[in-house]
MIDOSE-1310 file (N, C-alpha, C; in nm, 2 decimals, decimal comma, always signed):
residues 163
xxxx	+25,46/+7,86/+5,34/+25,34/+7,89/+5,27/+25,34/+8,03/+5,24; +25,26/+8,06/+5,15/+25,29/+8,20/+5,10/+25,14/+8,25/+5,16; +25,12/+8,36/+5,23/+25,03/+8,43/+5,28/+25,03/+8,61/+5,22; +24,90/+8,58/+5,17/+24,87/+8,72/+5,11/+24,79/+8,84/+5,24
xxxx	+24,80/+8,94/+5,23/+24,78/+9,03/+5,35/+24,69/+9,15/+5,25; +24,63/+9,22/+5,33/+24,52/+9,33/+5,25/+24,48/+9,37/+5,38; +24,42/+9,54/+5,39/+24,37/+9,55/+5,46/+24,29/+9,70/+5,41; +24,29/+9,78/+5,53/+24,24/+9,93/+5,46/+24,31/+10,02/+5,54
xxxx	+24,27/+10,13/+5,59/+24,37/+10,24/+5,74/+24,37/+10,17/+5,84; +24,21/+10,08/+5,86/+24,17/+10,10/+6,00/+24,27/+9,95/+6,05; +24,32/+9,86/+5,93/+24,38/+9,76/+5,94/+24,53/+9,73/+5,95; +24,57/+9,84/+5,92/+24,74/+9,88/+5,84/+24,79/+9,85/+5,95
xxxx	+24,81/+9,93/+6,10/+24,90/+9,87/+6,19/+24,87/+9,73/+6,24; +24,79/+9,68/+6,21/+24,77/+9,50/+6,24/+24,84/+9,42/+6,13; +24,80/+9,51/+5,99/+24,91/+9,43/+5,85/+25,09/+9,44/+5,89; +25,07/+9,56/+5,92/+25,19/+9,60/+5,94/+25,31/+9,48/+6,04
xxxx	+25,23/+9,44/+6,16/+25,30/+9,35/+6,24/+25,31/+9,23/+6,25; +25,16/+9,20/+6,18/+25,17/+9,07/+6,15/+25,25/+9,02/+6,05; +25,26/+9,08/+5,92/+25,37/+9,06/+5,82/+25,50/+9,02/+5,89; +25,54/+9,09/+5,98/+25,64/+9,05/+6,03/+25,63/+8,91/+6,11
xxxx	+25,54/+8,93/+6,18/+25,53/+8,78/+6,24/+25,53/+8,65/+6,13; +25,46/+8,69/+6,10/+25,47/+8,60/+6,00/+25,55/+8,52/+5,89; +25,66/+8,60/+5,85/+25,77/+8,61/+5,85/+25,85/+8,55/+5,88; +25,84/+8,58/+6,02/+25,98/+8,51/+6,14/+25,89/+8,37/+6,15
xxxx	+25,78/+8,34/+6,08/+25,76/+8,20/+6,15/+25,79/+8,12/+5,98; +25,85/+8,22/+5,91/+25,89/+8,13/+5,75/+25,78/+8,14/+5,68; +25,69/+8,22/+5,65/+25,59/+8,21/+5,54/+25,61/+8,36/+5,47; +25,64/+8,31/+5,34/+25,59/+8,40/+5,28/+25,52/+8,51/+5,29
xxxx	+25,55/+8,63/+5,27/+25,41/+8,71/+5,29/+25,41/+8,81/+5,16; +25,29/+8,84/+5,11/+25,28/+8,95/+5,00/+25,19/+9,03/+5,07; +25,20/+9,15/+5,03/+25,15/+9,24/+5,08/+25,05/+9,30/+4,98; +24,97/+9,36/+4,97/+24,84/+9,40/+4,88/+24,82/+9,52/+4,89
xxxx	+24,83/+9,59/+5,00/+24,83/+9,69/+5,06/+24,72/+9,70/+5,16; +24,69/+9,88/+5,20/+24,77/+9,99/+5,12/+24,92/+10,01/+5,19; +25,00/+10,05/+5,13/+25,12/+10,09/+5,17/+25,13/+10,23/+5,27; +25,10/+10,28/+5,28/+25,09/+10,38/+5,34/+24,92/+10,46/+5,47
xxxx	+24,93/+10,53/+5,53/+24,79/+10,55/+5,56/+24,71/+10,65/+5,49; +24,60/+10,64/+5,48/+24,55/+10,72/+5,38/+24,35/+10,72/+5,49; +24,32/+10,76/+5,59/+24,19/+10,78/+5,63/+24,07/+10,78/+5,52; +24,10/+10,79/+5,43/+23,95/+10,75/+5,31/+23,96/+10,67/+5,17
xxxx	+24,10/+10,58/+5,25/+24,09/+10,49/+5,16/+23,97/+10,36/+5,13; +23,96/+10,28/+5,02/+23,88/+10,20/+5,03/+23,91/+10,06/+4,99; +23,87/+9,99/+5,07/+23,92/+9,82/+5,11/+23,92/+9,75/+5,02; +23,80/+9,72/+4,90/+23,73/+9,67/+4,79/+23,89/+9,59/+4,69
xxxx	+23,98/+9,67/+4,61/+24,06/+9,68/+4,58/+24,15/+9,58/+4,65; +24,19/+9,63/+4,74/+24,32/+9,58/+4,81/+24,24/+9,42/+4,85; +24,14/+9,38/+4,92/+24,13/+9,30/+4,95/+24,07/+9,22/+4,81; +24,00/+9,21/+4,72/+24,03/+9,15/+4,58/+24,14/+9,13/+4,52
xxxx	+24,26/+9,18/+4,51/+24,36/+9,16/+4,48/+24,43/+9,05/+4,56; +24,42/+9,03/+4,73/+24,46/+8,97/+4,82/+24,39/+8,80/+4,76; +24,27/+8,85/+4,74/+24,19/+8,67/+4,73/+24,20/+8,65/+4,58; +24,26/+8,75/+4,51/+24,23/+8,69/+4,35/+24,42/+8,60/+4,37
xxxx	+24,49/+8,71/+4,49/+24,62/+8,61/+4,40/+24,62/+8,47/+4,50; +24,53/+8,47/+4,61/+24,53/+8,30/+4,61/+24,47/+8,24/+4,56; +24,35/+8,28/+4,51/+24,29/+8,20/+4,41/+24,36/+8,18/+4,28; +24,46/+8,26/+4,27/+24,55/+8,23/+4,14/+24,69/+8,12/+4,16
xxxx	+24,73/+8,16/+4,30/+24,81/+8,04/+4,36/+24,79/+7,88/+4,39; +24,62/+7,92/+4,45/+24,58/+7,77/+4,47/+24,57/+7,68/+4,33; +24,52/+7,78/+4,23/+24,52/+7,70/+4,08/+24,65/+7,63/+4,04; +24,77/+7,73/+4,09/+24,86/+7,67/+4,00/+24,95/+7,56/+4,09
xxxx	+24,88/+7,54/+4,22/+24,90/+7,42/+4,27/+25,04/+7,47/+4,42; +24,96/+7,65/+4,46/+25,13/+7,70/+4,51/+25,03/+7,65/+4,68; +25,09/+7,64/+4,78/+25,00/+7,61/+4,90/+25,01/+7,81/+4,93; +24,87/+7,85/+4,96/+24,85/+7,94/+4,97/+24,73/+8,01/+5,03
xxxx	+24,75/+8,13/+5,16/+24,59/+8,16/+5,19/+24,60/+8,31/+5,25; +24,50/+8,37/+5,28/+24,44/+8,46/+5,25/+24,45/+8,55/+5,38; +24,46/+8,68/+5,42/+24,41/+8,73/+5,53/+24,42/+8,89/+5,51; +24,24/+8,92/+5,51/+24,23/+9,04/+5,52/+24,20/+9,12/+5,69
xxxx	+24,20/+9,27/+5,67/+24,16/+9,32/+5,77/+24,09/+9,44/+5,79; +23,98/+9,46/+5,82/+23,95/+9,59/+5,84/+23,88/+9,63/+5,96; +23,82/+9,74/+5,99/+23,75/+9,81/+6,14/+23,70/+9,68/+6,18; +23,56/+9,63/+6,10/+23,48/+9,49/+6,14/+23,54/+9,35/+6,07
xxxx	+23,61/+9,37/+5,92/+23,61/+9,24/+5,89/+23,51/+9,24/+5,80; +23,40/+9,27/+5,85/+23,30/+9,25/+5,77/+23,27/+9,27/+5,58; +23,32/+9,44/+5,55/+23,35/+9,47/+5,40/+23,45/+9,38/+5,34; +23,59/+9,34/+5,44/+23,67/+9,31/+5,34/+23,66/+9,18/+5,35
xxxx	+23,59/+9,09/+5,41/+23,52/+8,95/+5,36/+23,39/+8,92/+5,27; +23,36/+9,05/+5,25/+23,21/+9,03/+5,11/+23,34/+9,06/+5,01; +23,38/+9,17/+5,04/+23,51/+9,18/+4,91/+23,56/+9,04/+4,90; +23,65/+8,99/+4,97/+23,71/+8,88/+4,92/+23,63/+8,79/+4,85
xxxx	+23,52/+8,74/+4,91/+23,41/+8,62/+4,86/+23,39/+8,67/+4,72; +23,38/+8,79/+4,65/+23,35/+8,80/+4,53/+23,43/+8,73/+4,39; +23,56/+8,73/+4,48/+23,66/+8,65/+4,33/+23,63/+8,50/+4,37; +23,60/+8,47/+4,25/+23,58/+8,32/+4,23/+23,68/+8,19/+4,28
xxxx	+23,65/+8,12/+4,37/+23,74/+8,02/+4,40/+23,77/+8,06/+4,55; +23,72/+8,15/+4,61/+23,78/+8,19/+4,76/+23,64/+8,21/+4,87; +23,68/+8,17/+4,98/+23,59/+8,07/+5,03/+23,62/+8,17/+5,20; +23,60/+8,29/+5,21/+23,64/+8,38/+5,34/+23,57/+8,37/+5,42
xxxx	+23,62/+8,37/+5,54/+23,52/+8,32/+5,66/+23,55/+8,45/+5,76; +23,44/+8,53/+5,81/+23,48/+8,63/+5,93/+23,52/+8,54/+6,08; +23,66/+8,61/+6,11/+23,72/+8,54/+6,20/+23,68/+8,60/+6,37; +23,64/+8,60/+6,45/+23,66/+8,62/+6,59/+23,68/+8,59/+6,69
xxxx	+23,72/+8,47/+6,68/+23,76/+8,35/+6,80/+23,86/+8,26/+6,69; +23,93/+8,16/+6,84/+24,04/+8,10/+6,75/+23,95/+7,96/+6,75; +23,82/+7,92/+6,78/+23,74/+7,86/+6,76/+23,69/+7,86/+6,61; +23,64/+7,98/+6,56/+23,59/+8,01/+6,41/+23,70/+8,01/+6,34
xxxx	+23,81/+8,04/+6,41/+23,95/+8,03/+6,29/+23,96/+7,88/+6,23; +23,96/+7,79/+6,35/+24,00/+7,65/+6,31/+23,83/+7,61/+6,26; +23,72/+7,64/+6,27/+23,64/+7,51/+6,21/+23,65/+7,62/+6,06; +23,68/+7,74/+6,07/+23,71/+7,79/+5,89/+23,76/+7,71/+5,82
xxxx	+23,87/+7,64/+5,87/+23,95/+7,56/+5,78/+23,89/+7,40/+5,82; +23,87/+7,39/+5,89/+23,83/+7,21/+5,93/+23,68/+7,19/+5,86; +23,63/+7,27/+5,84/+23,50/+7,27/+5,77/+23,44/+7,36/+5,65; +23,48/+7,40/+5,61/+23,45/+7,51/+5,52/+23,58/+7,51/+5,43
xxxx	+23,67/+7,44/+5,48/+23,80/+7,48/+5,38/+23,85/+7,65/+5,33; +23,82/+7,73/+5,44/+23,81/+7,83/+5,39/+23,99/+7,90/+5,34; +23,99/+7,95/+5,25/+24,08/+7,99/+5,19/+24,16/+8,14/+5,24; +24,08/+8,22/+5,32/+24,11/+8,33/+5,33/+24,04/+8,38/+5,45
xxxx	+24,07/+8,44/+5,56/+24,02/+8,48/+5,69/+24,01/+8,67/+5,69; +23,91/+8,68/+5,74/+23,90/+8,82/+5,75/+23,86/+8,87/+5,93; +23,93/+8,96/+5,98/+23,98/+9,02/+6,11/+23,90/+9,14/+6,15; +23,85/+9,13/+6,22/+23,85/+9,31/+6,25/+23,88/+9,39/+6,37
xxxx	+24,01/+9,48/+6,31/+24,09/+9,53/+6,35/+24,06/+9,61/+6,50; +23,94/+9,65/+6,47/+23,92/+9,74/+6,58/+23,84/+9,66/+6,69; +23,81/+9,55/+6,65/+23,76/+9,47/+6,72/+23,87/+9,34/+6,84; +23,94/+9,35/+6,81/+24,04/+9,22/+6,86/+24,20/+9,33/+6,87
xxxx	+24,27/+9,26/+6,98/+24,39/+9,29/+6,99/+24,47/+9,22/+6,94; +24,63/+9,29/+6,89/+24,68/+9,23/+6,78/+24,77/+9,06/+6,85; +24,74/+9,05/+7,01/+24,78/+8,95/+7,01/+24,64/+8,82/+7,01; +24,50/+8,86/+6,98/+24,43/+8,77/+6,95/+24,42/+8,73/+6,84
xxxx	+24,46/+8,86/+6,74/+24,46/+8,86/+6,60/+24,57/+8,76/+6,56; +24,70/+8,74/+6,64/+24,76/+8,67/+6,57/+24,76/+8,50/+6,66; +24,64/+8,48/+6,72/+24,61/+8,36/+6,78/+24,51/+8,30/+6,68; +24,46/+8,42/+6,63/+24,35/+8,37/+6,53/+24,41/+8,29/+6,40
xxxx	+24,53/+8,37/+6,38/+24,60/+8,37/+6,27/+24,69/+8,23/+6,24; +24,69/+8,19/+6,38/+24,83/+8,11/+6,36/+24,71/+7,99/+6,36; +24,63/+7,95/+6,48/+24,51/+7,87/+6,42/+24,47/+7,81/+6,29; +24,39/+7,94/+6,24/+24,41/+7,90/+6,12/+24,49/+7,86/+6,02
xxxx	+24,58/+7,90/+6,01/+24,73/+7,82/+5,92/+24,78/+7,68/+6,00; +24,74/+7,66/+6,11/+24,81/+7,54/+6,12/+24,68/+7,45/+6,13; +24,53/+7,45/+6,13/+24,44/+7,39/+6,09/+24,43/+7,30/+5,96; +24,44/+7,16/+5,95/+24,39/+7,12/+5,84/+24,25/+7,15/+5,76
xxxx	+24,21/+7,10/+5,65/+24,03/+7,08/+5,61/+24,03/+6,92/+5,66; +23,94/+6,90/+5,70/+23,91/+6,75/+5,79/+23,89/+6,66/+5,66; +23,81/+6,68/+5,52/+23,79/+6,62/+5,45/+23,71/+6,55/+5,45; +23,58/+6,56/+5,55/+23,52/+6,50/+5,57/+23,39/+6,48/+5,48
xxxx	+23,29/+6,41/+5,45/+23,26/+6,38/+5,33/+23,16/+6,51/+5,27; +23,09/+6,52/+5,40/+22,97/+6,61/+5,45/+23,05/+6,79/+5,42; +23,20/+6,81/+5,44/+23,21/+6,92/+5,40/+23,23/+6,95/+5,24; +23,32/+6,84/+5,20/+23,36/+6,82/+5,10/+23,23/+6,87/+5,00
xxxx	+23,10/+6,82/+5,00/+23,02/+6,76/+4,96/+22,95/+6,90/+4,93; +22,95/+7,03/+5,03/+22,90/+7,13/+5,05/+22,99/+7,22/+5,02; +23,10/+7,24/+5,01/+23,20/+7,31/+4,94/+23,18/+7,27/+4,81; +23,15/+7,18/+4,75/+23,11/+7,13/+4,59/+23,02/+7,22/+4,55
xxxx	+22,93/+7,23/+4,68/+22,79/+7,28/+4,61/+22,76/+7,43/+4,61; +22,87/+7,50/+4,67/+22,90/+7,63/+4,69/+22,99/+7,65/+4,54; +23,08/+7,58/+4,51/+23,14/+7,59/+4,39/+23,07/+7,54/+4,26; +22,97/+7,50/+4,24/+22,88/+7,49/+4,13/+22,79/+7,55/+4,14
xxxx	+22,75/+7,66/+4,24/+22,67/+7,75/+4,25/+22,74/+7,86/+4,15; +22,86/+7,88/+4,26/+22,94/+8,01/+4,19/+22,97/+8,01/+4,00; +22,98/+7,86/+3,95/+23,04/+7,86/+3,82/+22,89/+7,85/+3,76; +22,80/+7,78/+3,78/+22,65/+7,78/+3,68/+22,54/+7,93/+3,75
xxxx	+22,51/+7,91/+3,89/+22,43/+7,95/+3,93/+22,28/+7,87/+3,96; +22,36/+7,72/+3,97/+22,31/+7,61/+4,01/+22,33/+7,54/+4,10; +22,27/+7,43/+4,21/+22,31/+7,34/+4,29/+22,23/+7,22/+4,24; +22,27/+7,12/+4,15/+22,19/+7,05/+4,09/+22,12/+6,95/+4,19
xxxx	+22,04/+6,89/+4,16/+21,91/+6,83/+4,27/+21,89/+6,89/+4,39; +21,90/+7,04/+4,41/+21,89/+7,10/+4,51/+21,75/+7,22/+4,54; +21,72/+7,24/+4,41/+21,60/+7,31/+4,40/+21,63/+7,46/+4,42; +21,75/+7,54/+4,37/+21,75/+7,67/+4,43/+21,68/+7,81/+4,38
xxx	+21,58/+7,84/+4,39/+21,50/+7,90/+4,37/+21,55/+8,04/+4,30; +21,52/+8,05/+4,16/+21,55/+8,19/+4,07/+21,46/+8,31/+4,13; +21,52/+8,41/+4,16/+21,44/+8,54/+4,12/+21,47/+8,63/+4,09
């Protein structure tokens, strides 16, 4: 599977290791950056790039997913959520890792670095990639409605309120 990676400073020695792990377990990995440390860099960028190229992988039919990281997680999962088709879920337990994918289908996991050690981080990690989406009808059904929000700005017979 090809796994895209992004993070910011506070994330780089967690990108850094896990790439490798990841790796040695046969996947793919692209890197997004940043390449180097930089204390005032900003996340925005790197992790958009991370979710735009699986959203550009999953289109073209490549099996592929997502993992950002920063201090909380928190910025570089509103970042990701912004490119269309990517479905990021903040990760903290290997509990939330697996119902990301078993319910939510989520495409891309976001970490925070300063929050978790890098051997939970990569319990979180391996979870979620070896998690199916259950398929069940009721998620299915709701991930639709999340994806015709994002393309009209509608959930039809849903009543979503303009303001």
């Amino acid at each position: 599977m090809r796994i895209h990676i992004a993070t910011d400073h506070a994330g780089l020695e967690f990108s850094q290791f896990l790439q490798d792990h990841l790796a040695q377990a046969g996947h793919e990995v692209v890197d997004h950056g940043p390449k180097e440390y930089d204390a005032l860099d900003d996340y925005p960028a790197f992790c958009i790039n991370a979710a735009a190229a699986v959203a550009a992988d999953q289109a073209a039919g490549v099996e592929a997913l997502g993992i950002v990281f920063g201090g909380s997680g928190n910025g570089e999962q509103i970042a990701a959520n912004k490119v269309k088709g990517i479905r990021a879920a903040l990760v903290w337990s290997i509990s939330t890792a697996e119902l990301a994918r078993q319910h939510n289908d989520a495409n891309v996991i976001s970490i925070g670095a300063r929050q978790h050690t890098l051997e939970e981080a990569v319990g979180f990690i391996d979870a979620f990639i070896a998690e199916p989406f259950s398929g069940d009808e009721r998620h299915v059904r709701r991930i639709a409605q999340l994806a015709e929000y994002e393309t009209t700005g509608d959930i039809a017979g849903k009543g979503v309120d303009k303001y």
